[in-house]
N, C-alpha and C positions, 0 to 999 in steps of 0.2 A: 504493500500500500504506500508505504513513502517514498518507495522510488517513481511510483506511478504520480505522487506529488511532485514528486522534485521535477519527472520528466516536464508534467503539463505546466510547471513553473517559469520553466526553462524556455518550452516552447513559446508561452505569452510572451514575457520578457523581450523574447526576439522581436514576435511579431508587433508588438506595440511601442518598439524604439520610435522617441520623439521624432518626427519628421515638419518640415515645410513640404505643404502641398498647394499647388494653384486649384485646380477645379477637378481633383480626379481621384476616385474613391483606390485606384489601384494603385498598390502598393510601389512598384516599380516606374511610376512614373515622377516618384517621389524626387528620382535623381540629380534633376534638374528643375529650375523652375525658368516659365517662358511669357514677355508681356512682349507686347510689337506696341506701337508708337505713329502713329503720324502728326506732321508739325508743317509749316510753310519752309519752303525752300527759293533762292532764288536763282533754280535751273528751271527758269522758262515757265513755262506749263504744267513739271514733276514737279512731285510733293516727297519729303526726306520721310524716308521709314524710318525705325529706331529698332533694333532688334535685340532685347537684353534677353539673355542666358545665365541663368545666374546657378552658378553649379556648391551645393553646401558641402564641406569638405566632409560631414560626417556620411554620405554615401557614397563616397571615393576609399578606392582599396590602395594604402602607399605601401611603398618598396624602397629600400635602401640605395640612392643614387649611388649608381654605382662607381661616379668621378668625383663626387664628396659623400664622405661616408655618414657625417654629419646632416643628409639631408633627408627627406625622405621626399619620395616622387613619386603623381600620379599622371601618368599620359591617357590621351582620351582624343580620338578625330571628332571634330564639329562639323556637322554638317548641314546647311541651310538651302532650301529651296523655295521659289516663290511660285507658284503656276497660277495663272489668269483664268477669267471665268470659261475659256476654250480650251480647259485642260492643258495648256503648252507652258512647259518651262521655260519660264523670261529670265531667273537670277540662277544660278546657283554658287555653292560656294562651302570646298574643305577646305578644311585647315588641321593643322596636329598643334593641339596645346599641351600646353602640361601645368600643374602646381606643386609648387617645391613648400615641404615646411620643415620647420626643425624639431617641431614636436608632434605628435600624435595622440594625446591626451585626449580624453571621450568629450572634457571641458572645453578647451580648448579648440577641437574640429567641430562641438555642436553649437558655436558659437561664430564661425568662421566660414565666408563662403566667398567662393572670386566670381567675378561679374564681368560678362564679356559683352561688346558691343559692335552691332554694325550698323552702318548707315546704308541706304538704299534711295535711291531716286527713281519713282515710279509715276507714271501718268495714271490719271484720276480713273478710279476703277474698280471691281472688287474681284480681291485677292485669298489664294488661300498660301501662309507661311508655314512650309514645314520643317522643323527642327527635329535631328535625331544627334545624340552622343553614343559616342562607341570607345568603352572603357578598353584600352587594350590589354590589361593582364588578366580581366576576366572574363572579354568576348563578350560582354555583357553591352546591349545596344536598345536604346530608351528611345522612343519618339513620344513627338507634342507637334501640335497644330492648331495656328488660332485664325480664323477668317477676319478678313481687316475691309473697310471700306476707305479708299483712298482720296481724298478731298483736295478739288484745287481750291485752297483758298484764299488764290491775288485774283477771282474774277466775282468771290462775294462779299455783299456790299457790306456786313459784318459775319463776324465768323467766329468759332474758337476751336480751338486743338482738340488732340484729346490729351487726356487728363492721368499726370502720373503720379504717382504714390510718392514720395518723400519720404525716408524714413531719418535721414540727419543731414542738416546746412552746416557746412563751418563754410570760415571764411581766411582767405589766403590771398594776402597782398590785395585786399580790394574787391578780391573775387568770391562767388559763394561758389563754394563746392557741397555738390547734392550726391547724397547716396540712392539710388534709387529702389524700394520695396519690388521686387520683381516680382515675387508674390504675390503682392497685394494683401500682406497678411500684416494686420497691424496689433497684433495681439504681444510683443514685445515693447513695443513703448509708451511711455506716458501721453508723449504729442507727435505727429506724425504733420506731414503739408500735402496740401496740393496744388499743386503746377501746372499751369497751363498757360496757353497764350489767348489773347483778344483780340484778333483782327480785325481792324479797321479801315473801309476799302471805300469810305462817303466824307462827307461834310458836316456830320456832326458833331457837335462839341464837347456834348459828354457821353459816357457810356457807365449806366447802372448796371452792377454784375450781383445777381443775387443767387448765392448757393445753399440749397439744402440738401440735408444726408437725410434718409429714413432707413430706418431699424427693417427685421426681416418681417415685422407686422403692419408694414408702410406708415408707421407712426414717425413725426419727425423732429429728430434728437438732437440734430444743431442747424444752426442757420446761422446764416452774416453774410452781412452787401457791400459791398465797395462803387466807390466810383471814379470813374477813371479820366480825369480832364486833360482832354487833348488839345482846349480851346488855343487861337492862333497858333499850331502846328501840323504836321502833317505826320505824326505817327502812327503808324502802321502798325508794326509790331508792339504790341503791352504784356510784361510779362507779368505774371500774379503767383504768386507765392501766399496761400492759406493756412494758416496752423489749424488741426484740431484736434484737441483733447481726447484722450480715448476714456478716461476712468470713470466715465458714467456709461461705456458702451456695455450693452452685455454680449455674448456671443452670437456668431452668424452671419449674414450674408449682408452688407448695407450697400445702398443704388444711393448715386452720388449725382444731385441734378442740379445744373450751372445752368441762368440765364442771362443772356447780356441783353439790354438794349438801349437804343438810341432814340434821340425825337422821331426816326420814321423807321426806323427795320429794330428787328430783335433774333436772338437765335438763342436756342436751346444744346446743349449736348447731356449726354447720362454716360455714366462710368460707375464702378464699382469698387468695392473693397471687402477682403474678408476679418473678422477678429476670431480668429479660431485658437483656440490652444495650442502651445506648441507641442507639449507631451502629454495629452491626458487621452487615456486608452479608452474610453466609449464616448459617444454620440452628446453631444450637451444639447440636440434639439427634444430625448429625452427626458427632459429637465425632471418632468413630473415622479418617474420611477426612480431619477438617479436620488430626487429629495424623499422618497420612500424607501430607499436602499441606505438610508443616513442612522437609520433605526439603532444601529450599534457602538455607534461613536459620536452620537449627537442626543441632546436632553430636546422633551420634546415641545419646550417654550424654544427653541435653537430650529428645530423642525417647520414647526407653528409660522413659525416666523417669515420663514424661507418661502414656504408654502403658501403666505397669504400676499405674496406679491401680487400685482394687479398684474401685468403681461408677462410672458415669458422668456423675457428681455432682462427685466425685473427679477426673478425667479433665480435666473443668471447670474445676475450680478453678485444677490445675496447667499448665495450659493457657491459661489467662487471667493466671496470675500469670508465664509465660515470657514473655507478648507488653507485660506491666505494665514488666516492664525494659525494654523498647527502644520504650517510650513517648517519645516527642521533646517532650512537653509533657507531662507529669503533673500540672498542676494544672487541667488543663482534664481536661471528660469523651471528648475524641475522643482516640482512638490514630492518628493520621498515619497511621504505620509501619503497623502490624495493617490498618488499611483499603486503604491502596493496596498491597498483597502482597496479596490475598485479591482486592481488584478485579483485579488479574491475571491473576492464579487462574481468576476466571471467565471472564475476555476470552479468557483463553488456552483451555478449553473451546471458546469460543462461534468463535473463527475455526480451532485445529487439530486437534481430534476428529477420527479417523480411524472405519470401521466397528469395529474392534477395538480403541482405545486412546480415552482419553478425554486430552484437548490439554494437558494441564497434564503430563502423564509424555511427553510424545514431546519430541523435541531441541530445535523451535522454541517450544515452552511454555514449557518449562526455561529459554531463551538470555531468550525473552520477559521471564518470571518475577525472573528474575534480573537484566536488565540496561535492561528497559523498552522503547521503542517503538523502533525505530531511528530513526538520522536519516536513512538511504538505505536504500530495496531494490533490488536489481537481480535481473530475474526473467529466467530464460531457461528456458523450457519445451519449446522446440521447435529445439532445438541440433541438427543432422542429424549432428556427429560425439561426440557425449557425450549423457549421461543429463541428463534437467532436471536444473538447477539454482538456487539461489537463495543470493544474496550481502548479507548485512546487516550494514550499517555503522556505527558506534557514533563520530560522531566529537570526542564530549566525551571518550573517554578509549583513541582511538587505536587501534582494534580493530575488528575484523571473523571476521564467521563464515559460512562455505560449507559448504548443504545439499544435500546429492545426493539423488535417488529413484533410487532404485536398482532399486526393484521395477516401479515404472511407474506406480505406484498411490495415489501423492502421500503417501508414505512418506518424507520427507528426513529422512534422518541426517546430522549434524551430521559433519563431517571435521577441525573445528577445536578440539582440545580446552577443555576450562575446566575452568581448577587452583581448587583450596578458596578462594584466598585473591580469586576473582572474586565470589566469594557477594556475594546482594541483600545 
């Protein structure tokens, strides 16, 4: 029985390592993340694509360079293709990268990722970009593809970009240097921007730009307007830089809608963003059973509480802010605690699911949940003077617990109680 713990421990563990994802529930496309970009260019009639690839060092396999021994090396071909709405390849484009580090620490690479860029000039039009990496010491080869609609915007009479994620500005000599969220996942910082441009292609003098974000219940959670005085000049280009606060966001999908306009034209664009976890192993849309699943390590005014939010936005937040207290490291991004209770959680489904209870609410889930693998089972099933039974032994802290089936039907209740003050 405890290696059959150990093993399904082992195997979660794997399968639920922290990852960035852009929009793809498969595991393997984890390995890269892909946003494209279009912006005004002044080649004629083409418009500049932006192509970011943004590869996180912790899905890369390093190896000892072999001309410094001190380094560690991961090589991988990049490979970009653009094809038009007639199927035909208009761009394409490898290249052999690599990333050199000097350390390999699980810290360190889940924190760490290179970001590669290309520019592209294409005429107005719709496109589909296809992105594939090909790790070369593992053969291992990932694609992504995002459809893009390409805009001339020197022949509209206003206009704007689309819209990219910011995730930090510094500033160097004068200049801001932007990091860019390739992801789109802004579940690591506090405040995050958005970037884009206002084109202005008429006579008017000023231009109102009003942006709101709405939640994944089209409820909307920030707004702010700028305006943008072009009066006596002739600027074209207007760049806008947004801050916005994340710490009132709760998890999920938010649609990001910019309007600009002038005394006679206005335009619209929509964009999006996600705030997802970066390490936490089930689903937070959720919410409702993950705050029923709290039963073991939360009181249930802490429960109450969580549960009586008003949207599921809500629900999120307070819920994510109960598991932020018993964070065992808080300055890092993993919650210890929150992960291996929740890996439980599911271990305990996956070996005590009955036809009519699901494993985490029956006696051995809960002892499970609560108390971790045992260090002994002793199983007896086939007793000719007593009901099966099963004895699990806890011997880091002097305890043990004895389940009966009573019904026959591999139903064990627990015969040995557990007081509050056993809680995980």
């Amino acid at each position: 029985m405890r290696a059959i713990f150990a093993a399904l421990i082992a195997a979660l563990l794997f399968s639920f390592t922290p990852s960035v994802s852009q929009d793809n529930s498969d595991e393997n496309n984890n390995m890269f993340n892909l946003d494209v970009l279009n912006f005004y260019s002044t080649e004629g009639t083409r418009s500049r694509v932006d192509v970011y690839v943004e590869i996180p060092l912790r899905n890369m396999e390093f190896k000892k360079s072999k001309t410094d021994k001190t380094n560690f090396i991961s090589k991988f071909d990049l490979n970009i293709d653009v094809i038009d709405k007639d199927k035909n390849v208009i761009y394409n484009n490898v290249s052999k990268e690599e990333v050199t580090t000097k350390t390999t620490g699980q810290e360190y690479l889940s924190q760490n990722s290179q970001i590669l860029t290309r520019n592209l000039f294409l005429p107005p039009g719709e496109y589909d970009v296809k992105v594939s990496v090909f790790e070369q010491s593992t053969k291992r080869i990932v694609e992504q593809d995002k459809k893009i609609w390409v805009e001339d915007y020197s022949t509209l009479p206003l206009s704007i970009s689309n819209v990219m994620i910011v995730s930090h500005i510094a500033s160097t000599e004068g200049k801001k240097m932007i990091t860019p969220d390739v992801a789109r996942n802004v579940a690591a910082v506090d405040t995050f921007y958005l970037f884009y441009y206002v084109y202005r292609n008429n006579e008017d003098e000023n231009i109102d730009v009003d942006c709101r974000i709405f939640d994944p219940e089209k409820k909307v959670v920030f707004a702010k307007k700028e305006i943008i005085n072009v009066a006596g000049g002739s600027l074209f280009q207007n760049q806008v830089f947004m801050a916005v606060p994340t710490n009132e966001f709760g998890y999920g999908k938010y649609t990001i809608e910019i309007t600009a306009a002038s005394s006679n034209h206005n335009t619209t664009v929509r964009s999006y963003f996600q705030n997802e976890s970066l390490d936490f192993p089930v689903p937070l849309k959720e919410i409702d059973l993950l705050i029923d699943q709290l039963q073991y390590v939360a009181k249930e005014n802490e429960i109450d509480y969580i549960r009586e939010g008003k949207t599921n936005s809500e629900k999120q937040k307070r819920f994510l802010d109960f598991w932020k207290k018993k964070d065992p490291s808080p300055n890092t991004k993993r919650n210890e605690f929150m992960q291996e209770y929740y890996i439980r959680v599911i271990l305990a489904n996956k070996s005590f699911s009955t036809s009519y209870t699901q494993g985490w609410r029956t006696d051995m889930g809960m002892v499970f949940i609560i108390f971790g693998q045992p260090s002994n089972v002793e199983r007896h099933p086939y007793e000719m003077d007593s009901k099966p039974y099963e004895v699990w032994q806890y011997y880091e802290i002097s305890r043990q617990f004895v389940f009966v089936d009573n019904s026959g039907f591999g139903d064990y209740r627990l015969i040995t109680p557990i007081w509050e003050t056993f809680r995980y």
